[in-house]
N, C-alpha and C positions, 0 to 999 in steps of 0.2 A: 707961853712958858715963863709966867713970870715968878713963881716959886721956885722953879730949879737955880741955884746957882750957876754961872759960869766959870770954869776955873779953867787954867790952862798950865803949863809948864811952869812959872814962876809959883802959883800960889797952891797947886797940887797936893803938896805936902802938909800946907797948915790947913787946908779946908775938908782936907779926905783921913788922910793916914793919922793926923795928930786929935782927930774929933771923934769925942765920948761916945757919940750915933751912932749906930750904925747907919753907911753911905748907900745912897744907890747914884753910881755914875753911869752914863748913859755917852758911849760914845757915838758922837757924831762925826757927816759933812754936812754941808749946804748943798750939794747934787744930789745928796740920798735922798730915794723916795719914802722908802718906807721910816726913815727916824723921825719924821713930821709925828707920824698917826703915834711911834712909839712913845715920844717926847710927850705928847698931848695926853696919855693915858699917865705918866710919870709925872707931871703935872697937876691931871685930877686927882691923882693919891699924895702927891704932897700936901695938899689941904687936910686928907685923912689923918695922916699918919703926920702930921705936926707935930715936935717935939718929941717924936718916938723914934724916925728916919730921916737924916738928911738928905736932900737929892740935888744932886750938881749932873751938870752936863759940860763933855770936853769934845771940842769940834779938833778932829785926830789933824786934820792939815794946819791949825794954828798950834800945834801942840806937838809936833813931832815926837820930840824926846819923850814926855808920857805913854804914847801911841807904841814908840819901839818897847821901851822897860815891861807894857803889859802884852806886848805882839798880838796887840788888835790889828786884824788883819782884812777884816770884814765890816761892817757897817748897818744896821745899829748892832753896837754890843753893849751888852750891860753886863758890868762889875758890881759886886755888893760887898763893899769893906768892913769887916768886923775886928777893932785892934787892931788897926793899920793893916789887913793883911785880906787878899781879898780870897774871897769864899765859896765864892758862885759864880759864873760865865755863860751866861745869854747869848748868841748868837739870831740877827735877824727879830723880825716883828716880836713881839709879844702883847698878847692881849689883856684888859682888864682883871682876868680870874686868872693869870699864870704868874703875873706879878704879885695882886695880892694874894696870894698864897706863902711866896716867898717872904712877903712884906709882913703877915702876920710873924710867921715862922721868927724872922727877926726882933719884931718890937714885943713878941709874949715875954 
């Protein structure tokens, strides 16, 4: 996952809400099974979609405060920020064609 950004509580706001991209955040834990395979699939489209999407990943136990503000409740979830404001809400695995779908939809 060395494309995705990591962001947490402190820098949140200047790496998601205040950037031109559109985001795709990717929450995490480190017990979750299935955010490995999610994270890995969000990874090989960050090389795609370079300069068209940013992707950050927020691990929700270092990150509390983020975690409550979006009431991520569940594990992987993926948010997609567009103008600070987020747009879209994934719950659970997603595969290679469910993401880019989404991911075209954003960077056309």
């Amino acid at each position: 996952m060395e494309n995705i950004i990591k962001v947490n509580d402190q820098n949140f706001d200047e790496e998601v809400l205040i950037c031109e991209l559109p985001v795709l955040v990717c929450f995490i834990t480190k017990w979750c099974q299935s955010c490995y395979p999610t994270c890995l699939v969000a990874d090989e489209l960050s090389e795609e979609y370079n300069g068209r999407v940013k992707f950050v990943k927020v691990d929700i136990e270092e990150s509390l405060k983020i975690a409550d503000i979006y009431q991520i409740t569940a594990v992987p979830t993926i948010l997609v920020f567009q103008d600070s404001h987020a747009t879209k809400r994934l719950i659970s695995y997603r595969d290679r064609g469910d993401l880019k779908m989404i991911l075209d939809n954003l960077a056309a």
